[in-house]
mmCIF file of the N, C-alpha and C atoms, coordinates in Angstrom:
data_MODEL
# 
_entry.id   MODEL 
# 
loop_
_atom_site.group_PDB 
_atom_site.id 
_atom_site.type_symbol 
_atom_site.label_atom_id 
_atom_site.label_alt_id 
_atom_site.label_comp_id 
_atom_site.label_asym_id 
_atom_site.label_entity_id 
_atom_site.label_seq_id 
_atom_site.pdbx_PDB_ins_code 
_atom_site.Cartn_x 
_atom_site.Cartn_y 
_atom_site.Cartn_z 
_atom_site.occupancy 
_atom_site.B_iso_or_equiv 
_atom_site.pdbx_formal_charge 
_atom_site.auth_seq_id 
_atom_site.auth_comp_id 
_atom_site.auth_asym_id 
_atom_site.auth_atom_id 
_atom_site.pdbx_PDB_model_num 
ATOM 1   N N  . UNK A 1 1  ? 185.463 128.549 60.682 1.00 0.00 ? 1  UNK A N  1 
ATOM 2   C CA . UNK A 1 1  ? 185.174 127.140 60.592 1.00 0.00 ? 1  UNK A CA 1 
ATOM 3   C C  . UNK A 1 1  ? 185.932 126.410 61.693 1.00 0.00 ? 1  UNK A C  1 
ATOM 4   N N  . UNK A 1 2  ? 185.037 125.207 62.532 1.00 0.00 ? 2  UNK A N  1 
ATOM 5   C CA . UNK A 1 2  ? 186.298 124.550 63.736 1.00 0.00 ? 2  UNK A CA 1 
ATOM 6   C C  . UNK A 1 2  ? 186.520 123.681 63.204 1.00 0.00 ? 2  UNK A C  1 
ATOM 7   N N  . UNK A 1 3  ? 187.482 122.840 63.542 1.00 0.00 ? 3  UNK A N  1 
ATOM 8   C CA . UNK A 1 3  ? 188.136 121.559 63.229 1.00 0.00 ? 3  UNK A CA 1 
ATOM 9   C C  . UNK A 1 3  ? 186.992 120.664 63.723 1.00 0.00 ? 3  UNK A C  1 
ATOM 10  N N  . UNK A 1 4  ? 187.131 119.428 63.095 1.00 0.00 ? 4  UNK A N  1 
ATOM 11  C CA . UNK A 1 4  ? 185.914 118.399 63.497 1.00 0.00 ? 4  UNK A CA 1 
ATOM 12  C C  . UNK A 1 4  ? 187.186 117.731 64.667 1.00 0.00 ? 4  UNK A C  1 
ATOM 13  N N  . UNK A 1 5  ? 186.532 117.369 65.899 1.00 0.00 ? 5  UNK A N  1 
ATOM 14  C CA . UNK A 1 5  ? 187.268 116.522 66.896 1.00 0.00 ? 5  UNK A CA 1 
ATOM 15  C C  . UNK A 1 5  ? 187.630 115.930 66.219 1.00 0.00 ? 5  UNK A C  1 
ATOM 16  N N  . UNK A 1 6  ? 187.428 115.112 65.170 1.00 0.00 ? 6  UNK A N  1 
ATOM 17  C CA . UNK A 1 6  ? 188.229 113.742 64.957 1.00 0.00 ? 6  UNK A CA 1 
ATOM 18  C C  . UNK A 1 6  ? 189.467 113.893 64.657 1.00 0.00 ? 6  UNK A C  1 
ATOM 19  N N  . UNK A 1 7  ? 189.666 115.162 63.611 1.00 0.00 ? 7  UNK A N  1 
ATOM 20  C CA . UNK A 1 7  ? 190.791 115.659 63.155 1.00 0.00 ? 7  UNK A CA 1 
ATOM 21  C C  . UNK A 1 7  ? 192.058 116.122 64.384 1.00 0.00 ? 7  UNK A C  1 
ATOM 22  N N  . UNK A 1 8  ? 191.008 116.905 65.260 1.00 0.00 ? 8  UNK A N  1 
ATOM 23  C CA . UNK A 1 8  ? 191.784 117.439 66.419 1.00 0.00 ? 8  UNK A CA 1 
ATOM 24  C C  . UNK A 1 8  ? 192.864 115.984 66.960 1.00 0.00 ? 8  UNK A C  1 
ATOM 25  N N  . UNK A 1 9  ? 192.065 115.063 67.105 1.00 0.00 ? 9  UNK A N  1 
ATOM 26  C CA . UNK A 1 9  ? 192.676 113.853 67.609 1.00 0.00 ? 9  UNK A CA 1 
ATOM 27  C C  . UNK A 1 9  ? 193.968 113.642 67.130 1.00 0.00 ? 9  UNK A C  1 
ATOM 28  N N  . UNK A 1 10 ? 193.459 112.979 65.923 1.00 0.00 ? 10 UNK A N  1 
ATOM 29  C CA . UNK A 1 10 ? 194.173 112.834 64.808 1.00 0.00 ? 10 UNK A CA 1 
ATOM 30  C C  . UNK A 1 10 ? 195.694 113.787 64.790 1.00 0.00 ? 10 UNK A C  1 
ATOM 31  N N  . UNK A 1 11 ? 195.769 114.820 64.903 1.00 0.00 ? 11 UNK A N  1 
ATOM 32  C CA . UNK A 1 11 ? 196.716 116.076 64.772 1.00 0.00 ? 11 UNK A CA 1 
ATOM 33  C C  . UNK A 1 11 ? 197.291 115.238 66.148 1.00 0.00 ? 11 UNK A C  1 
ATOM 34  N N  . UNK A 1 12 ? 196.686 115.303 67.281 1.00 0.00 ? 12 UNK A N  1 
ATOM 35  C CA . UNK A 1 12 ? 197.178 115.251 68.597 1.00 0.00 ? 12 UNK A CA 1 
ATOM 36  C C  . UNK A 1 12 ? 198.145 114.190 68.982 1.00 0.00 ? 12 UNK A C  1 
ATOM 37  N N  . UNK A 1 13 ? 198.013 112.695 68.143 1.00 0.00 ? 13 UNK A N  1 
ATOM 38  C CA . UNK A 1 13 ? 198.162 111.756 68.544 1.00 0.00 ? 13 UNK A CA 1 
ATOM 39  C C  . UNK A 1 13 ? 199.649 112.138 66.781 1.00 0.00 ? 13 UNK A C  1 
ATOM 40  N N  . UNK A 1 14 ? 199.684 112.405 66.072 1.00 0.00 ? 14 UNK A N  1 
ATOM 41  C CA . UNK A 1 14 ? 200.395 112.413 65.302 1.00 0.00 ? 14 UNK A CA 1 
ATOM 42  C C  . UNK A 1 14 ? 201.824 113.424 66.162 1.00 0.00 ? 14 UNK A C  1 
ATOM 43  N N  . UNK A 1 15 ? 201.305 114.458 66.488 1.00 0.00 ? 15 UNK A N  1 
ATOM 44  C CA . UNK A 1 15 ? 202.051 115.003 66.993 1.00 0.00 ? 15 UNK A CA 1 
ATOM 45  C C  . UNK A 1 15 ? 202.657 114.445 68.340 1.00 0.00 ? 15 UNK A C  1 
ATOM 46  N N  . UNK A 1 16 ? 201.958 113.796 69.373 1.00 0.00 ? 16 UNK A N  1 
ATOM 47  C CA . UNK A 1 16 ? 202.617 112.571 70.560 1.00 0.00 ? 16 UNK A CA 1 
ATOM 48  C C  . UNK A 1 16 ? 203.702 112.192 69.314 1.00 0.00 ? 16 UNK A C  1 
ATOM 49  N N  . UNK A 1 17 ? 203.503 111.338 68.659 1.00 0.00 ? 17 UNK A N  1 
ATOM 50  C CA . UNK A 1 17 ? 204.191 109.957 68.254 1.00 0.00 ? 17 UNK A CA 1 
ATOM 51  C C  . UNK A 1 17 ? 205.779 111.099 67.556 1.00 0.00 ? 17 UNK A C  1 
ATOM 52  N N  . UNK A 1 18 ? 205.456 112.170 66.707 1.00 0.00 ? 18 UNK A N  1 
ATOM 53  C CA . UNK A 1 18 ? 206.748 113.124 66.665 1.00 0.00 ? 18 UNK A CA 1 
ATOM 54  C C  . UNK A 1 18 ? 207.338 113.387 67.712 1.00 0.00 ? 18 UNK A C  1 
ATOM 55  N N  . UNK A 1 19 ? 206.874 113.494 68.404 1.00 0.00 ? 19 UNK A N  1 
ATOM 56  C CA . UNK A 1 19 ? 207.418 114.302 69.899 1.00 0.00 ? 19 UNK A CA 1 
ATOM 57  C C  . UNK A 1 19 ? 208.385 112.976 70.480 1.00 0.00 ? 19 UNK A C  1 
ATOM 58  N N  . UNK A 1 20 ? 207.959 111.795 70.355 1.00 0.00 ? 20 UNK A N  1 
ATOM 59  C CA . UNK A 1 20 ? 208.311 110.533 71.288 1.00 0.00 ? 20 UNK A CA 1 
ATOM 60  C C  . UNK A 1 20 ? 209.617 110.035 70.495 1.00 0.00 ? 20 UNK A C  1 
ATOM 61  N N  . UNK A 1 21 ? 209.673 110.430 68.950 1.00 0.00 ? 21 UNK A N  1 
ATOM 62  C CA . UNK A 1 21 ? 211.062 110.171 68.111 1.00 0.00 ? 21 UNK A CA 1 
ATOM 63  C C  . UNK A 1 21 ? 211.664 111.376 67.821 1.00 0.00 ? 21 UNK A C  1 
ATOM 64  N N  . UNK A 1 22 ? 211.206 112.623 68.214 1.00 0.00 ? 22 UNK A N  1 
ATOM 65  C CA . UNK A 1 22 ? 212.772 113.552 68.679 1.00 0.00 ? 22 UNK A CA 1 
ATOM 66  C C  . UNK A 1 22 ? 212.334 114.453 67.236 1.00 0.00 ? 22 UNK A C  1 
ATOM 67  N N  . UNK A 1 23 ? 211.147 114.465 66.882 1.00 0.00 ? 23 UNK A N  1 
ATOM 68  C CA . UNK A 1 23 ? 210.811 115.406 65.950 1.00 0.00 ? 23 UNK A CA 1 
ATOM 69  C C  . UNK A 1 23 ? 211.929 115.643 64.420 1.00 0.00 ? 23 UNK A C  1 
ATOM 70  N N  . UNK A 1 24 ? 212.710 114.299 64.433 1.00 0.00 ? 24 UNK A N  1 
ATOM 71  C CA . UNK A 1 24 ? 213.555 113.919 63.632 1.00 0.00 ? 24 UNK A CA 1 
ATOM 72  C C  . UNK A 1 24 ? 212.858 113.406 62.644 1.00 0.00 ? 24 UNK A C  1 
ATOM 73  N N  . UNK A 1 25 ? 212.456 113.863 60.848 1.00 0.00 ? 25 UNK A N  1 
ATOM 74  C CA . UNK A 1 25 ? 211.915 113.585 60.033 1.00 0.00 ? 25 UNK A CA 1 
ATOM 75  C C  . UNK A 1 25 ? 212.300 112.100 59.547 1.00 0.00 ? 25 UNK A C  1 
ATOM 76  N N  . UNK A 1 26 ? 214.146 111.745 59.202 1.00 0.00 ? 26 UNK A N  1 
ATOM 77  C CA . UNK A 1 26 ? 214.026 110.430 59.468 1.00 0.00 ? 26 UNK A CA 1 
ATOM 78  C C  . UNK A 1 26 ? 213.446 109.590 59.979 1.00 0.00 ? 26 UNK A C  1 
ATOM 79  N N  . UNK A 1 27 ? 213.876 109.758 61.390 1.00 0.00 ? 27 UNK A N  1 
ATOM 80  C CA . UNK A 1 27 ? 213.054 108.734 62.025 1.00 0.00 ? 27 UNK A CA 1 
ATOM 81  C C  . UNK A 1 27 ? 211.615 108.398 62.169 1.00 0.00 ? 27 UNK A C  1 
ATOM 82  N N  . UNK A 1 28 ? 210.930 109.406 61.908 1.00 0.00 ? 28 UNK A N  1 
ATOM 83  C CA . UNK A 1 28 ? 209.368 109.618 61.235 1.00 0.00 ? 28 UNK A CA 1 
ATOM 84  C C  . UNK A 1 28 ? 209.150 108.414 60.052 1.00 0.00 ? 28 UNK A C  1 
ATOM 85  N N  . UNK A 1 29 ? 210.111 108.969 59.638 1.00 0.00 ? 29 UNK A N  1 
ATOM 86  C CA . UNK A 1 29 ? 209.331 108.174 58.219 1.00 0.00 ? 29 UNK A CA 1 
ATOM 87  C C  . UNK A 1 29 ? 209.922 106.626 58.463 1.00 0.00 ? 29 UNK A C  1 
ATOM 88  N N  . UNK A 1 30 ? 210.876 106.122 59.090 1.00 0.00 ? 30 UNK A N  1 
ATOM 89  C CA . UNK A 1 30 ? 211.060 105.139 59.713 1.00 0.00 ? 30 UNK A CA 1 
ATOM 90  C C  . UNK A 1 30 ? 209.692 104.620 60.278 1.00 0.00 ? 30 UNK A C  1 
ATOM 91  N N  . UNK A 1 31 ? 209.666 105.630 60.855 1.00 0.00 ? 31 UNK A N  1 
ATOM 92  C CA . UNK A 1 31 ? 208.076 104.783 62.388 1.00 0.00 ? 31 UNK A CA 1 
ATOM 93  C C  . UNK A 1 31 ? 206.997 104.347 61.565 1.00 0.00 ? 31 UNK A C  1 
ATOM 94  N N  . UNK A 1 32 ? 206.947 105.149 60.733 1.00 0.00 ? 32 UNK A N  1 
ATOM 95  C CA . UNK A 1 32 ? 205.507 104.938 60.214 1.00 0.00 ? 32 UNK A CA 1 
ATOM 96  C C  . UNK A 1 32 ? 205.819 103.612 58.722 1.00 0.00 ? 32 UNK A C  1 
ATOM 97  N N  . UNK A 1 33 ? 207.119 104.060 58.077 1.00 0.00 ? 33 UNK A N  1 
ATOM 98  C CA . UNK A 1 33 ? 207.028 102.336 57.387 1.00 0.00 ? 33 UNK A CA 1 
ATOM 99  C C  . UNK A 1 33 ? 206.934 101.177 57.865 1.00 0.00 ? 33 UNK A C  1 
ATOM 100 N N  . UNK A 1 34 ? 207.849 101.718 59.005 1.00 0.00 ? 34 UNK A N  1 
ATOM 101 C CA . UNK A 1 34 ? 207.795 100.059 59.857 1.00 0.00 ? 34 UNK A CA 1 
ATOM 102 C C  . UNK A 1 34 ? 206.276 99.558  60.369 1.00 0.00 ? 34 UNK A C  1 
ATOM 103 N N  . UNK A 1 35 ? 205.594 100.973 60.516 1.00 0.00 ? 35 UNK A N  1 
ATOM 104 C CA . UNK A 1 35 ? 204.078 100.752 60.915 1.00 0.00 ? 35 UNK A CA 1 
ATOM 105 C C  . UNK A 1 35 ? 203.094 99.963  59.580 1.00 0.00 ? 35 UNK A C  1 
ATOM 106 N N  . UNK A 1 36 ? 203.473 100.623 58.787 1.00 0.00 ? 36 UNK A N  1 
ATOM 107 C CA . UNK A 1 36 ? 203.146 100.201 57.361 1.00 0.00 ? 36 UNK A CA 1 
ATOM 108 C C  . UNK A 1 36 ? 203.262 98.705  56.596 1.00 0.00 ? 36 UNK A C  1 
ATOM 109 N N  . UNK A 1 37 ? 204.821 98.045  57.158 1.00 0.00 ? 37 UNK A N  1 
ATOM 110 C CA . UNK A 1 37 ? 204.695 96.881  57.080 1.00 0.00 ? 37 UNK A CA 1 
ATOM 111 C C  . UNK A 1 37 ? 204.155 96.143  57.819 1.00 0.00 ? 37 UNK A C  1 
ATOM 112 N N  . UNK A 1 38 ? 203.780 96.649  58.856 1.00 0.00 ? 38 UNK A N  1 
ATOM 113 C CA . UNK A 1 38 ? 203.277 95.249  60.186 1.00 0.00 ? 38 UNK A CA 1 
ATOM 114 C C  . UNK A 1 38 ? 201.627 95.451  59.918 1.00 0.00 ? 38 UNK A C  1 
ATOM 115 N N  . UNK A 1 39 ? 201.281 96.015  59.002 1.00 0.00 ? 39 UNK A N  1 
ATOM 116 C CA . UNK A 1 39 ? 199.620 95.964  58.849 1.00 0.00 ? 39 UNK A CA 1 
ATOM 117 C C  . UNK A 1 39 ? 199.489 95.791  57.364 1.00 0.00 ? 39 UNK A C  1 
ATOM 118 N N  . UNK A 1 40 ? 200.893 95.268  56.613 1.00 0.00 ? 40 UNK A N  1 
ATOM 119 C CA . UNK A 1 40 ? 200.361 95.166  55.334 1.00 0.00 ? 40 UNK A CA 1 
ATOM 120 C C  . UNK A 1 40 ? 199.415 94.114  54.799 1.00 0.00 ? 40 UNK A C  1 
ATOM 121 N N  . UNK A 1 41 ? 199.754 92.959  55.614 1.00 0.00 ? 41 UNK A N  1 
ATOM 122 C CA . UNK A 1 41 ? 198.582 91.984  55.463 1.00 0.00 ? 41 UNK A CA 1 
ATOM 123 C C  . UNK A 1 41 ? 196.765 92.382  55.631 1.00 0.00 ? 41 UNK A C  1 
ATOM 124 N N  . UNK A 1 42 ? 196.429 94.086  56.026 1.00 0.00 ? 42 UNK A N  1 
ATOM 125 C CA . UNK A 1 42 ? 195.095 94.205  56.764 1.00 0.00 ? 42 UNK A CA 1 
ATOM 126 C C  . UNK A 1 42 ? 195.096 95.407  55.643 1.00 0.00 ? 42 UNK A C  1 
ATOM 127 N N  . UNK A 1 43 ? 195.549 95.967  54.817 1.00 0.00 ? 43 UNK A N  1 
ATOM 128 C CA . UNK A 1 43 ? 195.258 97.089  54.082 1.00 0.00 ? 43 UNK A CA 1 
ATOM 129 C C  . UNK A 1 43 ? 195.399 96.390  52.780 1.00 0.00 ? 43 UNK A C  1 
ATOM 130 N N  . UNK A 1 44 ? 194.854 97.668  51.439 1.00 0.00 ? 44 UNK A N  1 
ATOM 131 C CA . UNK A 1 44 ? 194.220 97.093  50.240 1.00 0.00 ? 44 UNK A CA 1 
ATOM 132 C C  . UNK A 1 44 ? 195.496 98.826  49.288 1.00 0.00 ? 44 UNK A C  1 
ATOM 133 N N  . UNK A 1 45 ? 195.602 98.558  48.624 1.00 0.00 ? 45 UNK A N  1 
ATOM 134 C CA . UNK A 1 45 ? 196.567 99.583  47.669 1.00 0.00 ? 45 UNK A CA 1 
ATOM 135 C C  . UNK A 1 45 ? 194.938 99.586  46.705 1.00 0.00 ? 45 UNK A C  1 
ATOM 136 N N  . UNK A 1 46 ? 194.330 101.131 46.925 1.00 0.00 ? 46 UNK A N  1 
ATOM 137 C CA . UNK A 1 46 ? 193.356 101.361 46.251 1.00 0.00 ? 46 UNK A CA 1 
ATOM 138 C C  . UNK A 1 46 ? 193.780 102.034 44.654 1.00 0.00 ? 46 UNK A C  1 
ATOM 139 N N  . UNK A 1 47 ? 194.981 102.189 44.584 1.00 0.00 ? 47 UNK A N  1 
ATOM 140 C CA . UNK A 1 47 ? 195.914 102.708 43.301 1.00 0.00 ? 47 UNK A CA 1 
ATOM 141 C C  . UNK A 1 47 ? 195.951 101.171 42.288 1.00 0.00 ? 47 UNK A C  1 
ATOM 142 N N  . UNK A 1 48 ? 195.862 99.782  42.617 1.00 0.00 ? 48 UNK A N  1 
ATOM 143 C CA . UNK A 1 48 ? 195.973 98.823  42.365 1.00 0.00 ? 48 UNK A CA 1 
ATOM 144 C C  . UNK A 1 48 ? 194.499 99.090  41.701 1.00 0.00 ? 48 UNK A C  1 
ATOM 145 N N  . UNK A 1 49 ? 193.344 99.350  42.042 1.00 0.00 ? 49 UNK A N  1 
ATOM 146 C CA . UNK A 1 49 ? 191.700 99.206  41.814 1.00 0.00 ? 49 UNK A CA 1 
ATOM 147 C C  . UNK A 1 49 ? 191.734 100.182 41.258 1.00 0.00 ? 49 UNK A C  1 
ATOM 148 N N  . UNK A 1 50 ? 191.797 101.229 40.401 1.00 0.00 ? 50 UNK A N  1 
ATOM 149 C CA . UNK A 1 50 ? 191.508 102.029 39.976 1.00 0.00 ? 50 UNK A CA 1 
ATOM 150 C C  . UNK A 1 50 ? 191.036 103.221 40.560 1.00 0.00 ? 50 UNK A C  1 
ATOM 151 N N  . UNK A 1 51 ? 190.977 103.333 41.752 1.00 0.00 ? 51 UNK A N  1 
ATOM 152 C CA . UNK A 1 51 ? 190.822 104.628 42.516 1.00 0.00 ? 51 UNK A CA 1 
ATOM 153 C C  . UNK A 1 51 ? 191.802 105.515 42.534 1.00 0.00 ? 51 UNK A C  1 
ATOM 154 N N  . UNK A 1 52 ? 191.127 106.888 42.738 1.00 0.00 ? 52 UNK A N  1 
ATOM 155 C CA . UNK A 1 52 ? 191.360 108.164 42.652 1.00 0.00 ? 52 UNK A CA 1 
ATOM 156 C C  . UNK A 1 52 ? 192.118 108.597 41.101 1.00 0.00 ? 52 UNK A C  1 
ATOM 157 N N  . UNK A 1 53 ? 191.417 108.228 39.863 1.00 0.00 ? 53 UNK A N  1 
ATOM 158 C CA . UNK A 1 53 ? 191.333 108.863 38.686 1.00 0.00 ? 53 UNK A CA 1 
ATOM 159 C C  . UNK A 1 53 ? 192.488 107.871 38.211 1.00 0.00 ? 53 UNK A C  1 
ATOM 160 N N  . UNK A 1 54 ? 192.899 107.031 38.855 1.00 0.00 ? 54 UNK A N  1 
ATOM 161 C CA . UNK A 1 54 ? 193.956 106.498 37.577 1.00 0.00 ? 54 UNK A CA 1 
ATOM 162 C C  . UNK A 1 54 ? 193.503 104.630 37.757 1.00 0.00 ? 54 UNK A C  1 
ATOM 163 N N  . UNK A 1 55 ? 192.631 104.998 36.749 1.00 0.00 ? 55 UNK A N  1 
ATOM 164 C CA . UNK A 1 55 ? 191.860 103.691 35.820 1.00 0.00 ? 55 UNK A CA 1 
ATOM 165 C C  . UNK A 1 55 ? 192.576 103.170 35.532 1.00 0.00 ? 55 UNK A C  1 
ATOM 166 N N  . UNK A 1 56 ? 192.679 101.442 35.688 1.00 0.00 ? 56 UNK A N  1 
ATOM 167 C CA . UNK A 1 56 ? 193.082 100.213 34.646 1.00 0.00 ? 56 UNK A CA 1 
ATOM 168 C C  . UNK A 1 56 ? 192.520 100.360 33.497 1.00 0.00 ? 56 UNK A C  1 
ATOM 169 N N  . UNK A 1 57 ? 191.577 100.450 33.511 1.00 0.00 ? 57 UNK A N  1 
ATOM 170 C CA . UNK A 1 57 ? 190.246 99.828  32.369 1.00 0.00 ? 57 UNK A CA 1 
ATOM 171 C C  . UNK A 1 57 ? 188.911 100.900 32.532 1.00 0.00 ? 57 UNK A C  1 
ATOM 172 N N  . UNK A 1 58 ? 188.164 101.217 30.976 1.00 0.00 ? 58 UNK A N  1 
ATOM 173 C CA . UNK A 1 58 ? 187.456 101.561 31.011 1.00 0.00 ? 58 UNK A CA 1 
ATOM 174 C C  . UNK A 1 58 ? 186.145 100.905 31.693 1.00 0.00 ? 58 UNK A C  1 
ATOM 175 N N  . UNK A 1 59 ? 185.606 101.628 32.448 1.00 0.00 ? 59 UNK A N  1 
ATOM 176 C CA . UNK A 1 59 ? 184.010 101.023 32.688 1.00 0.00 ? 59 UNK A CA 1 
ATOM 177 C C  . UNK A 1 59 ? 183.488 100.726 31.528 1.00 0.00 ? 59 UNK A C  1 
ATOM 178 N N  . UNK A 1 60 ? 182.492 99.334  31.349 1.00 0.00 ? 60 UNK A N  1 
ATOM 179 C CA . UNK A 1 60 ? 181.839 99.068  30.078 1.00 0.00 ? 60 UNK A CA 1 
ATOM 180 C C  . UNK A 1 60 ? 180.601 99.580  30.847 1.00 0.00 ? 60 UNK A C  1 
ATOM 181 N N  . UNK A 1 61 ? 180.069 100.217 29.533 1.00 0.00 ? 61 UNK A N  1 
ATOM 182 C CA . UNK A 1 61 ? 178.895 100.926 29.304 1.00 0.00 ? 61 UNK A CA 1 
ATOM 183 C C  . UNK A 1 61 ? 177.849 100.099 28.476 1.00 0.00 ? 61 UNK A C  1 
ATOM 184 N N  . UNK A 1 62 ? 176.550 100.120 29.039 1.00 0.00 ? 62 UNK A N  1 
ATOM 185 C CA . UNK A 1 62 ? 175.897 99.209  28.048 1.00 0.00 ? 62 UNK A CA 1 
ATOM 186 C C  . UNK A 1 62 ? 174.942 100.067 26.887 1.00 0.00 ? 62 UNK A C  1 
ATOM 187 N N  . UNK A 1 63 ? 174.583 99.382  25.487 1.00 0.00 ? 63 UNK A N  1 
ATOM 188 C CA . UNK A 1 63 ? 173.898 100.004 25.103 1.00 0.00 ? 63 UNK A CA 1 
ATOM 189 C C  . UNK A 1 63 ? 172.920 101.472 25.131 1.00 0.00 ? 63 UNK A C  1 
ATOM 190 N N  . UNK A 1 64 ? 173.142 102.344 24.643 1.00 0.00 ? 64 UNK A N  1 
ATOM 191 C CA . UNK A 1 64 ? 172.060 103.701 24.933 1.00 0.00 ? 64 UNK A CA 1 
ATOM 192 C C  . UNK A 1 64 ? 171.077 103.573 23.770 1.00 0.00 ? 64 UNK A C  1 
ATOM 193 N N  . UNK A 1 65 ? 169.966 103.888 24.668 1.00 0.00 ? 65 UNK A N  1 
ATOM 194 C CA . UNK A 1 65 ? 168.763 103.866 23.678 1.00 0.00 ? 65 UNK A CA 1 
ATOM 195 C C  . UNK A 1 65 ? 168.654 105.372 23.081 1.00 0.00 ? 65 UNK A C  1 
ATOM 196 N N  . UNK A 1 66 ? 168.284 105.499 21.946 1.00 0.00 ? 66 UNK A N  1 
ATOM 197 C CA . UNK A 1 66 ? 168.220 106.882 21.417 1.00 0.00 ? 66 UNK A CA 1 
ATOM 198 C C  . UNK A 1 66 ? 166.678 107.062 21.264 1.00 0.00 ? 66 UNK A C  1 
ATOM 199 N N  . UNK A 1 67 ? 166.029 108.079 21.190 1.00 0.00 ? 67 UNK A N  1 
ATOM 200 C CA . UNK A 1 67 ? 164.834 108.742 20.921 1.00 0.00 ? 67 UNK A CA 1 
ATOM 201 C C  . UNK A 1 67 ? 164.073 107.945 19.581 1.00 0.00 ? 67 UNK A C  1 
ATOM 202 N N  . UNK A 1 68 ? 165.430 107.631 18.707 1.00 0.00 ? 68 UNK A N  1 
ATOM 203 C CA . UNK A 1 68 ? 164.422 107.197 17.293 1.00 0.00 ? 68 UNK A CA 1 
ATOM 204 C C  . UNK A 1 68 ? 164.678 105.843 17.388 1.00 0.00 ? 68 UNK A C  1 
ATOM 205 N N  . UNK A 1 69 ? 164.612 105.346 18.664 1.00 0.00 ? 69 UNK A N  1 
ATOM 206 C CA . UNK A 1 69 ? 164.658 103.603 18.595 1.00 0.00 ? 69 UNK A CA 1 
ATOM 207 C C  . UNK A 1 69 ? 166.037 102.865 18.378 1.00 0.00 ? 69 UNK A C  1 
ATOM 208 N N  . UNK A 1 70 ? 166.990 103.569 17.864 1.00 0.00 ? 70 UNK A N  1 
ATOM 209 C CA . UNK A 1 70 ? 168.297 102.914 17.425 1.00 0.00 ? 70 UNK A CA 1 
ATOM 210 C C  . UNK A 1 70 ? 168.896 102.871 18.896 1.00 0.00 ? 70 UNK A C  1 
ATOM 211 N N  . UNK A 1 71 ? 169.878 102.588 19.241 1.00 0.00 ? 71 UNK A N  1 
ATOM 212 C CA . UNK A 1 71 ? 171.061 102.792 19.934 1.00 0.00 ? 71 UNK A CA 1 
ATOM 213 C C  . UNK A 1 71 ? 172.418 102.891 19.581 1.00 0.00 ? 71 UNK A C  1 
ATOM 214 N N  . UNK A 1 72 ? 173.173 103.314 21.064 1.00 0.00 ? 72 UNK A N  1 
ATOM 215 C CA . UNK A 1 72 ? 174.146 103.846 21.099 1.00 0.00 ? 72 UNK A CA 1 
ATOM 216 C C  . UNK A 1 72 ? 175.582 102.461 21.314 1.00 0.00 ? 72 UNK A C  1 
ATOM 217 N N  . UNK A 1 73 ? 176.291 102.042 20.538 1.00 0.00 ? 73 UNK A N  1 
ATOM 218 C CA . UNK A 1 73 ? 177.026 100.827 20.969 1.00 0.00 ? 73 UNK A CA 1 
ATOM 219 C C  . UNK A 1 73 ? 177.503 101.016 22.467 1.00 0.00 ? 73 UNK A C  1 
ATOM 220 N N  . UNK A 1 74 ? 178.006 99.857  23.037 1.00 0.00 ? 74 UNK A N  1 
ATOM 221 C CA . UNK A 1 74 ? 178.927 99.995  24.304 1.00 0.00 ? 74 UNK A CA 1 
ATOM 222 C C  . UNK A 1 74 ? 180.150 100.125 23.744 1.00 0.00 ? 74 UNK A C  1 
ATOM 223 N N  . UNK A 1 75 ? 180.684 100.751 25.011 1.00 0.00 ? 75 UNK A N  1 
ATOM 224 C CA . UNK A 1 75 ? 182.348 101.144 25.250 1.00 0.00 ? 75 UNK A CA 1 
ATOM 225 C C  . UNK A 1 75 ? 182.868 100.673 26.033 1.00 0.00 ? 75 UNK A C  1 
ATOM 226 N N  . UNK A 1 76 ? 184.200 100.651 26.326 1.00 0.00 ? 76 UNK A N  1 
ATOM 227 C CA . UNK A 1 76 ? 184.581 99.707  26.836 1.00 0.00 ? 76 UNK A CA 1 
ATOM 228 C C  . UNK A 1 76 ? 185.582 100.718 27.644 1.00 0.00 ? 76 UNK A C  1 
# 
């Protein structure tokens, strides 16, 4: 299987920016918070919305119709 270019990039330009702070894990994680705050105004915390399996709130479900005419209540 090859890498999709984008990824290749991606790897390439991650690895520049290690290379340019001395491959020092501190300072890594430095670069990139400080990166983190200066774009916090342009990003969304998808953990806040219920993405990736950890729900606020159930989806409401509406009524299910059953075969013999009755239905199924909603959930919430």
């Amino acid at each position: 299987m090859t890498t999709p270019p984008i990824l290749q990039e991606v790897r390439r330009v991650r690895h520049e920016i290690s290379a340019e702070i001395g491959h020092d894990p501190a300072r890594i994680q430095e670069y990139y918070a400080a990166l983190q705050a200066s774009v916090k105004s342009r990003t969304i915390n998808l953990a806040d919305q219920g993405v990736g399996g950890r729900t606020k709130h159930r989806i409401e479900v509406a009524d299910q119709p059953l075969p013999d005419g009755s239905s199924t209540p909603a959930t919430r």
